[in-house]
N, C-alpha and C positions, 0 to 999 in steps of 0.2 A: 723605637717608639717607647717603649717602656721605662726607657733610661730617663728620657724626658719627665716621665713623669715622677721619677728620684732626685730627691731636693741633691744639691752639693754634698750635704752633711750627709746625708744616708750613703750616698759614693764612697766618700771618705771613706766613712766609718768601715764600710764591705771591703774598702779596697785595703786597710792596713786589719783586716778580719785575715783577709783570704793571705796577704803574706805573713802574718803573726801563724794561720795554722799551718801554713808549707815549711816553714821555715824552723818549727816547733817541731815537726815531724825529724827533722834532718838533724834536728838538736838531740831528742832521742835517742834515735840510732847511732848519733856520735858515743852520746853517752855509755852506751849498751854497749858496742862495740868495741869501748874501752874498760869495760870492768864499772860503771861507772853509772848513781841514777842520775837521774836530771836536777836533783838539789844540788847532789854531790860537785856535776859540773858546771853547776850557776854560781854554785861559791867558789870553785877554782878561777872561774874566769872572769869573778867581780872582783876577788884578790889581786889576780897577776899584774894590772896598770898599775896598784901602790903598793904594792910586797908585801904590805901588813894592814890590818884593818881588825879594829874590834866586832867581836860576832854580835853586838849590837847594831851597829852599822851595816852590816852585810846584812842584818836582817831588815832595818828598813832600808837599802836600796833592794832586797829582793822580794823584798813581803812574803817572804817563806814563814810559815809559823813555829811559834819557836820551838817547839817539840819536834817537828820535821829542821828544823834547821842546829839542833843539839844533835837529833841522831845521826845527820849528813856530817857532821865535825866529827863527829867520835868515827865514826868510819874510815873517815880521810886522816885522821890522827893516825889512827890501827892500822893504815896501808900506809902510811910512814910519806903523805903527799903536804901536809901540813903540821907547821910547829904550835903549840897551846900554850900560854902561858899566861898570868894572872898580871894585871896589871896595876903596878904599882901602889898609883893612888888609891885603887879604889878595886880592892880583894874580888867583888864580884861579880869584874867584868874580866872577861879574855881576850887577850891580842892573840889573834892569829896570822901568821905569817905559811908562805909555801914554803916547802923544804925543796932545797936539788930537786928531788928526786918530783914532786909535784912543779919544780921549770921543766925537770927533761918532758914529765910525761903530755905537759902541755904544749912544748916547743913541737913532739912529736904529731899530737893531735893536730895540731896547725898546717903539717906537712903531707897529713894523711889524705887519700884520695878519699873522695865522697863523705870527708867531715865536711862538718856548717863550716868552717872556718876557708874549706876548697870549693865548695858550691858558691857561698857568698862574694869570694874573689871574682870567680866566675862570672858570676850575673854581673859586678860590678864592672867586667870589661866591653860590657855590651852596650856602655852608656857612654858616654862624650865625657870630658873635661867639664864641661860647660855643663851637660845633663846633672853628672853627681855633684857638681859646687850647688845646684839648685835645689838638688833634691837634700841633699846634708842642712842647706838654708832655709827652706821648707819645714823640716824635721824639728830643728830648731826654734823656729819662729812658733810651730804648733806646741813645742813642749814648755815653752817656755811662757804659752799663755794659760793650759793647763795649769804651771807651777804656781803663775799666779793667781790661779782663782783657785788654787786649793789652798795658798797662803793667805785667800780674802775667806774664802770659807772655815777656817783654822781658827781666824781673828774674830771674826762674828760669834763663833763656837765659846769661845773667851765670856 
């Protein structure tokens, strides 16, 4: 009864609430259980698809702020899991890249029991072929209207 009377959007919005907080939980404890905060392993695992990424970039895809996101880098330098290094054209920005030893330690997280990366597989085998192409195209389609009304909202700001 009550559902009824929750528009679609309020649904939505609760229902990517409740897996955003489950799923943050599982992300923590990954984190923790490796040695590791939650900046620490947002940047390793926004790194590892392109090996290298300036910490400009990493910080607008993670909207970490940049003082949390300078002292997450020096940390991950200091445990010897990423390389720093100043980028050419332009002295005061940093490319950073994973070292070995930040692939090992993430190939390993990947394999560990009860990381996000083994609970996520998980959930994932509970859905159809057909379920996850929907749900992935869904995802999609919503982020992608997001992108664009923040890039009409950006423009008007202009």
């Amino acid at each position: 009864m009550e559902s009824q009377r929750i528009t679609p959007a309020l649904q939505l919005l609760r229902s990517f609430s409740r897996v955003n907080k489950t799923m943050m939980r599982f992300v923590q404890k990954t984190a923790a259980d490796n040695g590791l905060s939650v900046p620490q392993f947002t940047i390793l695992v926004t790194i590892a698809p392109e090996k290298e990424m300036t910490q400009k970039s990493i910080g607008e895809k993670t909207f970490l702020p940049k003082s949390t996101l300078s002292q997450a880098v020096d940390g991950l330098v200091q445990a010897g899991f990423l390389h720093r290094q100043q980028v050419e054209d332009n002295r005061r920005e940093m490319l950073l890249s994973l070292s070995r030893q930040g692939e090992t330690m993430l190939k390993g997280i990947h394999r560990q029991e009860g990381s996000i990366h083994q609970l996520t597989a998980g959930a994932l085998e509970t859905l159809s072929e057909e379920e996850f192409a929907g749900l992935l195209q869904a995802h999609q389609q919503i982020a992608d209207f997001f992108d664009e009304k923040a890039a009409e909202q950006e423009e008007d700001a202009k």
